[in-house]
C-alpha positions as CSV (number, residue, x, y, z in Angstrom):
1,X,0.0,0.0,0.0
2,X,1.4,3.5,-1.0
3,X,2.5,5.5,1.9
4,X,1.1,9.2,2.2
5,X,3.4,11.3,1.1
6,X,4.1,14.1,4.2
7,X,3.0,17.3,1.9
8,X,-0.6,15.4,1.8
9,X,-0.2,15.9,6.1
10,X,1.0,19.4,5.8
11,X,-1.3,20.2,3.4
12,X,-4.5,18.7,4.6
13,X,-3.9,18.4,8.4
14,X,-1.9,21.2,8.9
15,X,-2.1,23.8,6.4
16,X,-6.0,23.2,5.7
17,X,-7.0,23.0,9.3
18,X,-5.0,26.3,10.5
19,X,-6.2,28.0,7.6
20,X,-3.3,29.2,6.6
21,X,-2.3,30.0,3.3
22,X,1.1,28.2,1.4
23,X,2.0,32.5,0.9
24,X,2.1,33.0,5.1
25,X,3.3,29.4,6.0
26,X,6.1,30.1,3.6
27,X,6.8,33.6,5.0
28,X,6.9,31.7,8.6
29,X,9.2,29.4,7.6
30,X,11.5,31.7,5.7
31,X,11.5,29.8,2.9
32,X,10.5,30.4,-0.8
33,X,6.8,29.9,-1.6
34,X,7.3,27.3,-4.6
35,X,9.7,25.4,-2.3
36,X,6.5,25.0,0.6
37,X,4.5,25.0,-2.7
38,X,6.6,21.6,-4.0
39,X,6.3,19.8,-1.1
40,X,2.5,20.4,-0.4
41,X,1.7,19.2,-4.1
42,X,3.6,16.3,-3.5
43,X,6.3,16.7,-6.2
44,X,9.6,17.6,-3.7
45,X,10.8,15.6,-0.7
46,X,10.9,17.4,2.8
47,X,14.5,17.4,3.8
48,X,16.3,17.4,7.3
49,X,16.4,21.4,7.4
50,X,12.8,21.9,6.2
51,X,11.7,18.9,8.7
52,X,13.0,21.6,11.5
53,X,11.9,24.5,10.1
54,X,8.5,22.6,10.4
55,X,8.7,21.6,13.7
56,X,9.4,25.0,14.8
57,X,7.1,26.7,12.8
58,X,3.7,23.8,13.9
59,X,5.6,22.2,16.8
60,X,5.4,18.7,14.8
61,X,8.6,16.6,15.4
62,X,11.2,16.5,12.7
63,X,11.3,13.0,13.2
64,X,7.7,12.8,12.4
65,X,8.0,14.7,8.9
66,X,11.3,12.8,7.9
67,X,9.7,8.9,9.2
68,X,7.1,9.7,6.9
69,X,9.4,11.1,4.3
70,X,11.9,7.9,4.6
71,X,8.6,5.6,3.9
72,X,7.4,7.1,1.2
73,X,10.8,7.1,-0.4
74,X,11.7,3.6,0.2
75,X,8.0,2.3,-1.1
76,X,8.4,4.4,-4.2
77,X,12.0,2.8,-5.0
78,X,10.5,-0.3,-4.2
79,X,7.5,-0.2,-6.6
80,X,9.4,1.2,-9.4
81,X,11.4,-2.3,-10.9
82,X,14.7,0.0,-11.0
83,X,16.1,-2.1,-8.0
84,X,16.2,-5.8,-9.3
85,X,18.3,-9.1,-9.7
86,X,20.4,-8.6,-6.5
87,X,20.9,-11.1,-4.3
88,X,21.7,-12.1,-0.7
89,X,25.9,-11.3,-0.7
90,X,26.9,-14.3,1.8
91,X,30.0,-14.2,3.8
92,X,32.9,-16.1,2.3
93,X,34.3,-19.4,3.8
94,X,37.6,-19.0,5.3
């Protein structure tokens, strides 16, 4: 099952429920509107930095953003068929 990518959570939990525009959240967070604007349309990752920035701006644990972050990277490589044919690398006898 596809994780939720964390702009969804900002977006929709966050953002929505504040009401608070991308424009003033960005502002906030001192960072550029089409970076906030990236993340909340689900087409840029959140990184370490903006994961702080995030849990000083809401109070929501980096940890949180990056977890979720992590997940929905891992699934995506997963489900993609670019990581294939590799096998278990066994120790070598002695």
């Amino acid at each position: 099952m596809k994780p939720v990518h964390p702009g969804a959570i900002l977006r929709e939990d966050v953002l929505k429920e504040m009401k608070i525009s991308i424009t003033k959240a960005a502002r906030e967070l001192n960072v550029s509107r089409k970076q906030l604007s990236e993340i909340v349309n689900e087409t840029s990752s959140i990184s370490a930095e903006m994961a702080v920035r995030l849990e000083s701006g809401f109070g929501i644990n980096a940890e949180f953003w990056l977890d979720m972050q992590k997940n929905f990277d891992i699934w995506k490589v997963k489900s993609s068929g670019r990581v294939q044919g590799i096998h278990r690398i066994l120790p070598q006898a002695v």
